[in-house]
C-alpha positions as CSV (number, residue, x, y, z in Angstrom):
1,X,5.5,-9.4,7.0
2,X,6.9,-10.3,3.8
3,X,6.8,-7.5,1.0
4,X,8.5,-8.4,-2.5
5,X,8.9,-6.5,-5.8
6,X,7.2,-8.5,-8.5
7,X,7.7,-5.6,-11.3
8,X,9.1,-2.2,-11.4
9,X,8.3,0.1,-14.1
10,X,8.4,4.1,-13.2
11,X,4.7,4.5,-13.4
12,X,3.8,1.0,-12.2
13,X,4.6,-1.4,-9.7
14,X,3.5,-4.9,-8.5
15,X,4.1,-6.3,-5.1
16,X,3.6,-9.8,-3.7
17,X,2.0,-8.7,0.1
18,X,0.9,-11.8,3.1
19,X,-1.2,-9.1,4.8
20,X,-4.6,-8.2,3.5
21,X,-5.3,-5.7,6.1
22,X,-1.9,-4.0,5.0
23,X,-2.9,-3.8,1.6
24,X,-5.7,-2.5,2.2
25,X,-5.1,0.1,4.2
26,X,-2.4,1.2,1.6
27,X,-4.7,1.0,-1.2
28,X,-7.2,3.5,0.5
29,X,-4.2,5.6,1.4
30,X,-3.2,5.5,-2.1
31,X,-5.8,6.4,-3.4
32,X,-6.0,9.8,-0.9
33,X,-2.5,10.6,-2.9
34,X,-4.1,10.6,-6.1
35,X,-3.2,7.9,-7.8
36,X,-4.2,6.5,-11.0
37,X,-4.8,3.0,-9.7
38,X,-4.2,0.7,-6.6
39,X,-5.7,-2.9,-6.4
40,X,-4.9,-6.4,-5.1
41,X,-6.1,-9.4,-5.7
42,X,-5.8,-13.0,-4.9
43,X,-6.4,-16.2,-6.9
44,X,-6.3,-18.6,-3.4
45,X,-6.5,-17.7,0.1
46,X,-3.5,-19.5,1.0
47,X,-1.6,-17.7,-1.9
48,X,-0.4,-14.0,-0.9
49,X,-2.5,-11.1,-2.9
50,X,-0.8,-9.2,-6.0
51,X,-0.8,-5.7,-5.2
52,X,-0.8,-3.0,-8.2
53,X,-0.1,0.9,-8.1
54,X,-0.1,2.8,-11.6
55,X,1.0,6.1,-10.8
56,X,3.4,9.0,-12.2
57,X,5.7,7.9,-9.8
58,X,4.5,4.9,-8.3
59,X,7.3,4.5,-5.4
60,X,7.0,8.1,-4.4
61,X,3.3,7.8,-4.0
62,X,4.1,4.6,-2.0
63,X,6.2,6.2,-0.1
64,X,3.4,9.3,0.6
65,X,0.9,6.8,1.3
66,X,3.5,5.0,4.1
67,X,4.2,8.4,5.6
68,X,0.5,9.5,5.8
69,X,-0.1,6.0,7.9
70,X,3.0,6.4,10.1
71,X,1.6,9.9,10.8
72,X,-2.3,9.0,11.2
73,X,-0.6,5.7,13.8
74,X,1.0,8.1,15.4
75,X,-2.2,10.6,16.1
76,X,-3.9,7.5,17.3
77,X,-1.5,6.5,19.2
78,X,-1.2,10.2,21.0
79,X,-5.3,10.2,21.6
80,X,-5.5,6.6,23.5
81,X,-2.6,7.9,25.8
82,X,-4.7,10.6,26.9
């Protein structure tokens, strides 16, 4: 999966993301860190989506929102071993 850094400002960032479930899973998980504002959109379905975060600290609540997935994979992960 290809991830790239379109624009980098402290309080907002812009990636270029292939995976729409990705970014949607982020978004929502964004959102549970309290962010201002996490969206995507995408002018063509064979284009990849534009994915925005506005945020205090936009990479930090990245970052969060990553950890909180890993952990919430992991969880799942545990229960369908049982």
């Amino acid at each position: 999966m290809n991830i790239e850094i379109i624009k980098q400002d402290k309080d907002e960032l812009e990636l270029k993301i292939g995976n729409l479930t990705i970014a949607e899973i982020l978004r929502v998980y964004l959102y549970k860190t309290g962010v201002e504002f996490a969206a995507w959109k995408r002018e063509h379905p064979s284009k990849p989506l534009i994915f925005k975060v506005k945020s205090p600290n936009a990479k930090k609540s990245i970052n969060e929102a990553i950890e909180a997935i890993q952990e919430d994979c992991e969880k799942i992960k545990v229960a369908i071993k049982k």
